[in-house]
NUDREN-909085 format. One line per 2 residues: their letters; for each residue x negated, y negated, z of N, C-alpha, C, CB. Coordinates in pm, 1 decimal. Each point is the difference from the previous one (the first is absolute). Glycine has a CB too. Layout:
REM residues N
A) X/Y/Z/X/Y/Z/X/Y/Z/X/Y/Z; ...
***
This chain:
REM residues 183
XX) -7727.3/-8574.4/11209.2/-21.2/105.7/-97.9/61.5/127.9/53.6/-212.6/-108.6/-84.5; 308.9/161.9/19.0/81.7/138.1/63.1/-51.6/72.9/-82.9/219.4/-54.3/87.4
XX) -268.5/221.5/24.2/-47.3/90.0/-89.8/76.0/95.6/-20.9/-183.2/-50.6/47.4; 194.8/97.8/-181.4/127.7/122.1/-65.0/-116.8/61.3/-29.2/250.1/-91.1/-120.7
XX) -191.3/224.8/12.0/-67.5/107.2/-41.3/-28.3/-64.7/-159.7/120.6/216.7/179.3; -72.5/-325.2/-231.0/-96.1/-78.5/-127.5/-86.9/-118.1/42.6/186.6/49.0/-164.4
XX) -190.4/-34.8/281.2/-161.3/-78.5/53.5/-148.2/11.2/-19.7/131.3/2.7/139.1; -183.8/-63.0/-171.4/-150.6/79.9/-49.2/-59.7/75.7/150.9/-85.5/-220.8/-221.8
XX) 166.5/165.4/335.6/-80.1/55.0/126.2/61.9/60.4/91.5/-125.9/-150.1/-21.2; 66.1/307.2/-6.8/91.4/43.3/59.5/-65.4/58.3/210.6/119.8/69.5/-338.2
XX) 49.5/-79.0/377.3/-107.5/-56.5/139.6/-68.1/58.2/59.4/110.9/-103.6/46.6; -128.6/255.4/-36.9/-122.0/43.5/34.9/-148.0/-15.6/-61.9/171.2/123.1/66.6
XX) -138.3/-169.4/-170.7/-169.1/-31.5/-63.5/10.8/-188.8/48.7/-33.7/229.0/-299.0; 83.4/-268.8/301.8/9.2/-146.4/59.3/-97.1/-47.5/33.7/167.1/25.3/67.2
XX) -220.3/9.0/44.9/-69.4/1.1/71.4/-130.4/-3.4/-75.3/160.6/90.5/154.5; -217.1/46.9/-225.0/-102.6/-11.1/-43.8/-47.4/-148.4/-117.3/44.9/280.3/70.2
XX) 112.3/-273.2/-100.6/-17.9/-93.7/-157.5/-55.5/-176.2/86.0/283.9/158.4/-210.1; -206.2/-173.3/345.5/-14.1/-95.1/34.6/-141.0/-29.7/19.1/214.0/18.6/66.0
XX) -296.4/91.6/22.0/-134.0/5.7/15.5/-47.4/-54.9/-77.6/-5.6/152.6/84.1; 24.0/-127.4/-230.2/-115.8/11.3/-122.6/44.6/-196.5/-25.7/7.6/358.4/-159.7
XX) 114.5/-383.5/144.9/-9.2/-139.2/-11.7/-52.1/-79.8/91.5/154.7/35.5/-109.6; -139.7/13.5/247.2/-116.1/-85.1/81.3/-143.9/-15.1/-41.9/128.0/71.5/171.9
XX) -159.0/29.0/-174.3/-128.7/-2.0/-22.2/-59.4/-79.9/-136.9/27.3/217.0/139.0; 86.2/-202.7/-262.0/-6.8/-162.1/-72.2/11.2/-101.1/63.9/81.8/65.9/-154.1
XX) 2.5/-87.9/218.2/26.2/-131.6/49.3/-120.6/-21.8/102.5/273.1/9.1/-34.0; -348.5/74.9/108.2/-88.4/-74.7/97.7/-161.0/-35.7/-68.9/147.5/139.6/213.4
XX) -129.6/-55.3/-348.2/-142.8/14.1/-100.5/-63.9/-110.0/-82.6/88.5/208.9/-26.8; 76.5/-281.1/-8.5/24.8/-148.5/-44.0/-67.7/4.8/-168.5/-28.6/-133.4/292.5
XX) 40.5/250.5/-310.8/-62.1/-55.9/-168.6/45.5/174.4/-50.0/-293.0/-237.5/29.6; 305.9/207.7/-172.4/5.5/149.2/-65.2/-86.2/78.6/10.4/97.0/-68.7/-130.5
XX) -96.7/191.3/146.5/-79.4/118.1/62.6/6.6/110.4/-159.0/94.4/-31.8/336.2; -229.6/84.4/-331.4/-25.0/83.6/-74.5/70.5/115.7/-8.1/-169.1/-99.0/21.4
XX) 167.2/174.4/-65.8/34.3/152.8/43.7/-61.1/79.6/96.3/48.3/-1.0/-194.0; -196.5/-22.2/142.3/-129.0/90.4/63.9/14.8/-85.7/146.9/-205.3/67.5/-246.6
XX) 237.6/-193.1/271.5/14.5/-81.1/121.5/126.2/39.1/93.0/-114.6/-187.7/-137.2; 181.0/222.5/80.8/115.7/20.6/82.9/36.1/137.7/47.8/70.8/-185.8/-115.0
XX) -140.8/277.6/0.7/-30.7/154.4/51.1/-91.4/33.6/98.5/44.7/45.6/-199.0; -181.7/-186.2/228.4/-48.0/54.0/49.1/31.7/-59.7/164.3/-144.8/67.7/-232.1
XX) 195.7/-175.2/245.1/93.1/-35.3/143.7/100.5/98.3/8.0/-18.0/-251.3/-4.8; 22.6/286.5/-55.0/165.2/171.3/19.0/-78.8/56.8/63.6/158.0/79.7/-220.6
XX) -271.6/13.2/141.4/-86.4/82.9/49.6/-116.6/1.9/144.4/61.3/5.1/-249.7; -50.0/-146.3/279.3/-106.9/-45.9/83.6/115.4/-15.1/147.1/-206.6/-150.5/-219.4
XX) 296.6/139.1/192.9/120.2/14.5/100.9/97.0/59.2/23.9/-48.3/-123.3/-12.9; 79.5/244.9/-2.2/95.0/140.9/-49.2/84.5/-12.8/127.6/-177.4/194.6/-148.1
XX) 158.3/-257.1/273.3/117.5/-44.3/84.1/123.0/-104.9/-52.6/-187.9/40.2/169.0; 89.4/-114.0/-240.3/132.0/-73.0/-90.7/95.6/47.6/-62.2/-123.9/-112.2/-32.9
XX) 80.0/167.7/-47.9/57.2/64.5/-168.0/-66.1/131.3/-61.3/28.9/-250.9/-69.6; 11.4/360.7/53.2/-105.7/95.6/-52.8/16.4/-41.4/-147.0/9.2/213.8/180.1
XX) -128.5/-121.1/-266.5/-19.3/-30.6/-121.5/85.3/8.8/-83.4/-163.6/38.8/45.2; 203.9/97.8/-54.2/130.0/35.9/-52.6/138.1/-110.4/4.1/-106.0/235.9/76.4
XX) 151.3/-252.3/62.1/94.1/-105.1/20.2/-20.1/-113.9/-51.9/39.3/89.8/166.2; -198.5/-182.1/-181.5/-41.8/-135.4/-82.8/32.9/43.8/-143.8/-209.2/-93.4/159.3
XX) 176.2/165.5/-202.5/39.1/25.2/-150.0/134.6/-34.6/-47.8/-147.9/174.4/16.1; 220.4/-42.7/67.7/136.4/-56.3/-19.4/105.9/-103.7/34.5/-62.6/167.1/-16.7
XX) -35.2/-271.2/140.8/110.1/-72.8/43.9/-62.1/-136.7/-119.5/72.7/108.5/323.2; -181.3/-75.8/-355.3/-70.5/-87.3/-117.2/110.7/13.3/-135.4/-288.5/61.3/91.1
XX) 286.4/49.6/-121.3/76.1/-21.4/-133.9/118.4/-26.5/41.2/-113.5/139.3/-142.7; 234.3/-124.4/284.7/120.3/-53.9/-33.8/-18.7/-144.8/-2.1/125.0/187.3/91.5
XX) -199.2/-232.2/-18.2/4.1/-128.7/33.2/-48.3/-118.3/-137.1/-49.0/115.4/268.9; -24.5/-19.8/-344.7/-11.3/-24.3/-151.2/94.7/-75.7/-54.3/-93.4/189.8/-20.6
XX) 197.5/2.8/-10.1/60.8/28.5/-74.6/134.5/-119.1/110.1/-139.2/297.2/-147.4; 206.9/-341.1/254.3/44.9/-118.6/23.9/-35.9/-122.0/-3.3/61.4/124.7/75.4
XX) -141.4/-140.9/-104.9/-113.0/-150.0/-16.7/-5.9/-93.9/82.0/25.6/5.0/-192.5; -76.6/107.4/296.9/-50.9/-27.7/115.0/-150.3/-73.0/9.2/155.3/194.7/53.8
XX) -205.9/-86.5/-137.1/-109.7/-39.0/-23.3/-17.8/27.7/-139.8/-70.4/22.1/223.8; -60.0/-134.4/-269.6/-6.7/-22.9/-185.1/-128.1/53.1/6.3/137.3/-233.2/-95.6
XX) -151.8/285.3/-23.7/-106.5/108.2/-51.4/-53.2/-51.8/-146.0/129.0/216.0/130.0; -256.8/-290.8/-118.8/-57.7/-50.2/-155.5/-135.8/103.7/10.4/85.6/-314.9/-29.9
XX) -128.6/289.1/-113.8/-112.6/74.2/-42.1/-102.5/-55.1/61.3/81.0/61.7/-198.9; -212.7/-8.9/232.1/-110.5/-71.2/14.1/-92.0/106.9/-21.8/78.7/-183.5/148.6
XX) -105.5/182.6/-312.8/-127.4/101.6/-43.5/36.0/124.1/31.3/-177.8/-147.5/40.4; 125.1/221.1/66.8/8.9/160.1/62.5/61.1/37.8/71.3/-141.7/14.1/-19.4
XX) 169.4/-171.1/144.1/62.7/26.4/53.7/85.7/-108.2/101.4/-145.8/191.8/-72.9; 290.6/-172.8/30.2/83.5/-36.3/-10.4/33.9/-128.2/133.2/31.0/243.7/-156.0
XX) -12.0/-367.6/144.8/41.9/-75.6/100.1/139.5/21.2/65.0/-150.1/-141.0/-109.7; 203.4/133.4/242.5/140.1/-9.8/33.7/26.5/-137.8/114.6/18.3/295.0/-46.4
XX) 63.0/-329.0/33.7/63.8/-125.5/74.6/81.0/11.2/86.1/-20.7/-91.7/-153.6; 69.8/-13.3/227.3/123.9/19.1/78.7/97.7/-83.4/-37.7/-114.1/67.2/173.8
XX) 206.7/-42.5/-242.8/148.1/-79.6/-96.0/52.5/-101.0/110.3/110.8/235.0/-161.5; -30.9/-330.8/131.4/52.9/-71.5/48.6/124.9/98.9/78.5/-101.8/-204.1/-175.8
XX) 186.9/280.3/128.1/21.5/133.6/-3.2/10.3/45.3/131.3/-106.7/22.8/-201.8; -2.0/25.4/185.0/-70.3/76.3/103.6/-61.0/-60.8/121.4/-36.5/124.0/-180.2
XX) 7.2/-261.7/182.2/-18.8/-85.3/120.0/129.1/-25.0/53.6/-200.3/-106.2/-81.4; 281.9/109.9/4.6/157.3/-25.2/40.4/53.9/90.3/93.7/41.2/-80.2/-212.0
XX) -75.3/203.5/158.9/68.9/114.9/53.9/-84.4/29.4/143.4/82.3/104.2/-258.5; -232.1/-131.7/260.8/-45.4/23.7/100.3/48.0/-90.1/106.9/-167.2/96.0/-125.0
XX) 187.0/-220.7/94.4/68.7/-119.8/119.0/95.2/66.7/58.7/-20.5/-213.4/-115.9; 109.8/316.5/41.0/121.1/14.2/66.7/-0.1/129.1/69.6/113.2/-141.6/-160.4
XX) -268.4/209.0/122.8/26.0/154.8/67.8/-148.1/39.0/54.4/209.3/94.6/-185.0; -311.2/-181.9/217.0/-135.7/-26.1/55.2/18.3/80.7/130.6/-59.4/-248.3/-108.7
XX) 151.1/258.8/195.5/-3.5/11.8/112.4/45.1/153.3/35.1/26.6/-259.9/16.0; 42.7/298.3/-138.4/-9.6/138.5/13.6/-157.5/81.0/-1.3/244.7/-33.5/-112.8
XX) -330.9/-45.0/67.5/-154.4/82.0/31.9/-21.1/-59.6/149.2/-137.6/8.0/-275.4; 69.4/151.5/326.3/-63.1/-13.8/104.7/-66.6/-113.4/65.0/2.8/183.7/-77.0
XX) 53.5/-217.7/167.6/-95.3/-183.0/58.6/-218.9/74.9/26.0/336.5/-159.0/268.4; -309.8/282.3/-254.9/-161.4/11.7/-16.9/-30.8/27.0/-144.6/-37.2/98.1/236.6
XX) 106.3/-67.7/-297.5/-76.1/33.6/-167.3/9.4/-115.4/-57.7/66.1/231.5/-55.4; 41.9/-365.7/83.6/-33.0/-133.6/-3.6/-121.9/-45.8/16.5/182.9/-11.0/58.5
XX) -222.3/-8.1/107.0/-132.0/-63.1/-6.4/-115.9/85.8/-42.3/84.8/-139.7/170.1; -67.6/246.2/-144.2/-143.9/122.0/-82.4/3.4/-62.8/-138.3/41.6/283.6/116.1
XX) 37.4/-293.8/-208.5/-12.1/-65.4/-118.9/-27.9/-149.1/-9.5/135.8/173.8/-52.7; -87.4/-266.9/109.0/-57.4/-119.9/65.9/-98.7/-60.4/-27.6/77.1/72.0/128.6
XX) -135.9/20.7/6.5/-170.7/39.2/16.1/-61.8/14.2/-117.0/26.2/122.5/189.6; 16.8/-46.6/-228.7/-110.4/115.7/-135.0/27.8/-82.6/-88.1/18.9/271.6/24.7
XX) 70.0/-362.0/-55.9/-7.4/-94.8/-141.6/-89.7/-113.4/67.9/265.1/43.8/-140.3; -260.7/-61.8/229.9/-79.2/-151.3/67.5/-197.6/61.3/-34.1/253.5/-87.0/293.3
XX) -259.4/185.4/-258.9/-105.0/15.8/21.4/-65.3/57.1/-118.8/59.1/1.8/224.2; 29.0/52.0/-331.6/-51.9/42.4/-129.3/39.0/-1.2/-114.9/-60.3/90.0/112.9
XX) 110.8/-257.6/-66.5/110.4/-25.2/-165.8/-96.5/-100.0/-104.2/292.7/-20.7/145.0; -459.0/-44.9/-54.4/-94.8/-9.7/-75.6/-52.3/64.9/-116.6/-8.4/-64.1/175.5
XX) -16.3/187.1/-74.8/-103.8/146.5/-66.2/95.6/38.7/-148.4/-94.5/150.3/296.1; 239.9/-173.3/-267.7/39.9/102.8/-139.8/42.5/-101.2/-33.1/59.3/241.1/20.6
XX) -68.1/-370.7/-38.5/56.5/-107.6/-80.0/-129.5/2.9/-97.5/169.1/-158.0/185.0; -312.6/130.5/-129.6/-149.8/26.1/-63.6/-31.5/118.2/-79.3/-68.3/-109.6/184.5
XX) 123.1/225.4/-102.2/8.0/106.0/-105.8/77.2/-30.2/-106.8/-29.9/149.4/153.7; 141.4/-195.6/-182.6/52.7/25.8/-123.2/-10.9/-126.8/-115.2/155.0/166.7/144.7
XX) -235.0/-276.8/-75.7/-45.9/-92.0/-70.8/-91.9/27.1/-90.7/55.7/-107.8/156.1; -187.8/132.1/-90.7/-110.4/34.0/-20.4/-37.5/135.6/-30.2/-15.0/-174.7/114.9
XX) 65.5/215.8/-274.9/-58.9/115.0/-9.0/-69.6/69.6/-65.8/114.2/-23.1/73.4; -192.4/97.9/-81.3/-114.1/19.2/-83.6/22.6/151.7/-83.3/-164.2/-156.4/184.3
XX) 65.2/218.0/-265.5/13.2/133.8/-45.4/-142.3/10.9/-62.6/272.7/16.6/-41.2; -358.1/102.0/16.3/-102.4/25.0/-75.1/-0.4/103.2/-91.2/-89.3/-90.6/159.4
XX) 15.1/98.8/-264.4/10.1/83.1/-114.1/-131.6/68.4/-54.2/189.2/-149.0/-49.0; -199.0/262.1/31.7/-167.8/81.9/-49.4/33.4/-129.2/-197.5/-15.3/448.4/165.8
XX) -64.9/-494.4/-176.8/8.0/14.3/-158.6/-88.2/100.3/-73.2/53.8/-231.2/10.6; -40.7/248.7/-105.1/-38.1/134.1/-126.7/-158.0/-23.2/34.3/212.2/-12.3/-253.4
XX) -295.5/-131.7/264.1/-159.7/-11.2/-19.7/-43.5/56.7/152.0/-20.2/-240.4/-189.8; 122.0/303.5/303.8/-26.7/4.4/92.7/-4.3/-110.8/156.4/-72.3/151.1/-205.7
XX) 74.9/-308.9/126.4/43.5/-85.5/42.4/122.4/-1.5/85.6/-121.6/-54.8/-168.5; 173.8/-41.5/292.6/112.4/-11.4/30.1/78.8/-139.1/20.8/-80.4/207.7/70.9
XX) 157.0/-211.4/-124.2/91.1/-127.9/-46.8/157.2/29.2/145.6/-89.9/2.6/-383.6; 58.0/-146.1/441.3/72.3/-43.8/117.6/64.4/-96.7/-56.2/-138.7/56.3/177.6
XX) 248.1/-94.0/-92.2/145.6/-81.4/-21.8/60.2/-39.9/124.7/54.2/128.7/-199.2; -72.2/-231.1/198.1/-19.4/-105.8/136.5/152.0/-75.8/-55.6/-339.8/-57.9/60.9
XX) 432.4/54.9/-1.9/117.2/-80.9/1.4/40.7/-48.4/128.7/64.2/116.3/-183.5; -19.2/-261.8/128.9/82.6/-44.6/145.0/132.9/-37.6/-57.9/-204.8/-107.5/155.2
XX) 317.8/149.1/-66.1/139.3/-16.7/-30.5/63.6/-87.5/62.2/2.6/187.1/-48.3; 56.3/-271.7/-10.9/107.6/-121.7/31.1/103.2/58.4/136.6/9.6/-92.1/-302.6
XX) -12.6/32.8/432.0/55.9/77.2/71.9/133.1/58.9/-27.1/-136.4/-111.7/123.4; 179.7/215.1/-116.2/72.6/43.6/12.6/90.7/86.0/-169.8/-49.1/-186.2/255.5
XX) -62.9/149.2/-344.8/76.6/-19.8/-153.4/-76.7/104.8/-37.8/63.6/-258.2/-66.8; -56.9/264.0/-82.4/-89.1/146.0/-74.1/-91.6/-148.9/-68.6/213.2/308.5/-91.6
XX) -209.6/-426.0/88.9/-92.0/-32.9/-113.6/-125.7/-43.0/41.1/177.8/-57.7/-126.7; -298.9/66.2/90.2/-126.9/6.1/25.6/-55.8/-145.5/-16.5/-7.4/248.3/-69.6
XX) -21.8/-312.9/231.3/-90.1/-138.1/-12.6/-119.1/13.1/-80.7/66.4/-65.1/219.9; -136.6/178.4/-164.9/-142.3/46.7/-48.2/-21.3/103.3/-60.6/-60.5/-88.3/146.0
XX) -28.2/134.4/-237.4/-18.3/166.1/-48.0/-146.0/-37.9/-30.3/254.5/115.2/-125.8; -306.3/-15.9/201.4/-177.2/-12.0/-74.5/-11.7/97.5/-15.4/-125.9/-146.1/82.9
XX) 20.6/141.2/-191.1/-47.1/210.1/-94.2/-160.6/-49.0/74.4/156.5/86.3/-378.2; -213.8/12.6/413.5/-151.1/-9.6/13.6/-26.9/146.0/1.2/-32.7/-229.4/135.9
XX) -101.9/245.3/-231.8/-58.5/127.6/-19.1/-140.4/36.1/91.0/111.5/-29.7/-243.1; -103.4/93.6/296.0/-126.8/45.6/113.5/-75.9/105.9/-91.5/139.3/-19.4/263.7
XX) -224.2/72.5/-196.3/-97.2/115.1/-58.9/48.3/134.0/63.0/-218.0/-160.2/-22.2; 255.7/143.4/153.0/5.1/147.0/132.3/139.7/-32.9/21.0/-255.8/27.1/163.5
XX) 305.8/94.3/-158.5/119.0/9.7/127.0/-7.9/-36.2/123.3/45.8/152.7/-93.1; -190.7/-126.3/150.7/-2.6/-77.3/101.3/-4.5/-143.5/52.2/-55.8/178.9/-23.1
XX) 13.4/-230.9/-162.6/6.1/-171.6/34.5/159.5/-82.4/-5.7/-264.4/-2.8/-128.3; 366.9/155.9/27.0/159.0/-53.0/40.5/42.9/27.9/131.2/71.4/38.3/-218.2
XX) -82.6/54.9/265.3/45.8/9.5/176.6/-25.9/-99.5/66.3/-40.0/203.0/23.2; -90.7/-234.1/-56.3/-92.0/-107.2/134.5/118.8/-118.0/-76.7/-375.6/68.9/57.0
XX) 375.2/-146.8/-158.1/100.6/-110.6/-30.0/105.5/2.0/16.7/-95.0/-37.7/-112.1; 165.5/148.1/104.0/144.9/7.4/-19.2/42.9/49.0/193.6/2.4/97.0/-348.7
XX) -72.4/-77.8/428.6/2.0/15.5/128.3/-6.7/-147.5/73.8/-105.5/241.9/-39.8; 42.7/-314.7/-33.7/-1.6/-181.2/55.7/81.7/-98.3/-67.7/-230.2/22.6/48.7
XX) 316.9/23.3/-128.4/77.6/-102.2/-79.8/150.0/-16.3/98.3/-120.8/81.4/-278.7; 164.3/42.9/378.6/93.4/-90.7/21.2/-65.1/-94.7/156.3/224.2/187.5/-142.8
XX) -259.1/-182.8/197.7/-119.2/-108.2/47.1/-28.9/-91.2/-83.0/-100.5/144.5/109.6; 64.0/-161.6/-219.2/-65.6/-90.5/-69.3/58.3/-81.8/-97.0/-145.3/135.3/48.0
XX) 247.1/-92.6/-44.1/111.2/-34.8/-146.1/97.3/-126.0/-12.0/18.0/249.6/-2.6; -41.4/-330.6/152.4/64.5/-96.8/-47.6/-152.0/-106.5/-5.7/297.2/64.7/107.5
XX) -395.5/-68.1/-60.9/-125.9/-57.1/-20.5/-26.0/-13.6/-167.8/-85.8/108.6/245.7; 56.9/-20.9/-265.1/-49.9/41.8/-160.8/152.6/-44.5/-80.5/-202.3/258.8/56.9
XX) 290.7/-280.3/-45.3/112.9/-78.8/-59.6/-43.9/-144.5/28.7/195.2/181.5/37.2; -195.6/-247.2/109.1/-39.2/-116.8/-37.3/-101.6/-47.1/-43.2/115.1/-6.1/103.8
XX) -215.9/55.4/-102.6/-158.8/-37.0/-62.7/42.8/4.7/-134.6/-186.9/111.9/166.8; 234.1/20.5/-271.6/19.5/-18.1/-89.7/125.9/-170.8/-70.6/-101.1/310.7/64.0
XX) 172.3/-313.7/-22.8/77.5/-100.6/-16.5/-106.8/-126.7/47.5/248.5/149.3/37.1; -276.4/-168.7/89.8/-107.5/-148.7/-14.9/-124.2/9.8/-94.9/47.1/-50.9/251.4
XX) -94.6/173.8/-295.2/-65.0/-7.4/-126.2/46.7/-40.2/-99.0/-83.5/129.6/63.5; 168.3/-127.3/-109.0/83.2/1.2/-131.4/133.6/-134.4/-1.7/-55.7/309.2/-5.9
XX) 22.4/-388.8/114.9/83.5/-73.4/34.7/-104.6/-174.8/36.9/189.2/266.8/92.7; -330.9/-203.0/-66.3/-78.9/-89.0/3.1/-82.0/-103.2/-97.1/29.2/154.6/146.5
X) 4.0/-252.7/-117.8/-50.0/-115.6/-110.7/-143.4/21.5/-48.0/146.3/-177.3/114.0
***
């Protein structure tokens, strides 16, 4: 791949853009927005915020990485593309911001895979009531395995539920299904 001045990458930002595809590539599944801002933010030796933004939209806008809807907020991928390009220019990132990223996907590519599965929201209704929304998401997709509505009395009885569902959320999926699946 030879880089000119109609390259999407240009080579002083290189570097950063490469970062951000690692960190797809070591995450192994599409990443939220709110997920990927908040590994930017949680590691500002990597990538500052500012710089993720923008090395986010070129890498977009080259299709590097693919960008689908998911409700509020938005899923992104790593393109065939963009795994390509990293094979051939991986090594221009730092051999320590390599394994620091590594690491940090090994050890917390659970936590935000669960976060963005499993997600919930609560609502005041008009009688004072509050109406919760328990979803579980097909990995990696916008479409919904599960959606449950349940109406509580207190706000405090949606916090207390909606604080144990992503804990609880693949349980209460299978119970529901061997209920409904049982002879």
């Amino acid at each position: 791949m030879q880089l000119d001045k109609t390259s999407p990458f240009v080579a002083d930002d290189m570097a950063k853009k490469l970062i951000l595809l690692f960190i797809f590539e070591k995450m192994e599944f599409p990443l939220a927005d709110a997920s990927i801002s908040e590994i930017v933010v949680l590691n500002p030796a990597w990538l500052s915020y500012m710089d993720f933004r923008d090395a986010l939209y070129a890498l977009c806008e080259a299709k590097f990485i693919h960008r689908s809807s998911s409700g509020n907020d938005p899923l992104f991928c790593l393109t065939q593309s963009g795994r390509a390009c990293l094979s051939h220019f991986y090594t221009k990132i730092p051999a320590s911001i390599r394994e620091e990223i590594t690491t940090y996907a090994r050890d917390n590519k659970n936590r935000f895979k669960r976060s963005q599965e499993y997600t919930y929201d609560y609502f005041r209704n008009s009688d004072g009531t509050y109406t919760i929304l328990l979803k579980i998401k097909e990995g990696g997709s916008i479409d919904n395995m599960l959606e449950v509505k349940l109406k509580v009395s207190t706000r405090a009885d949606a916090i207390k539920a909606t604080s144990k569902w992503k804990d609880r959320a693949p349980n209460v999926y299978e119970g529901i299904l061997n209920i409904l699946s049982d002879e």
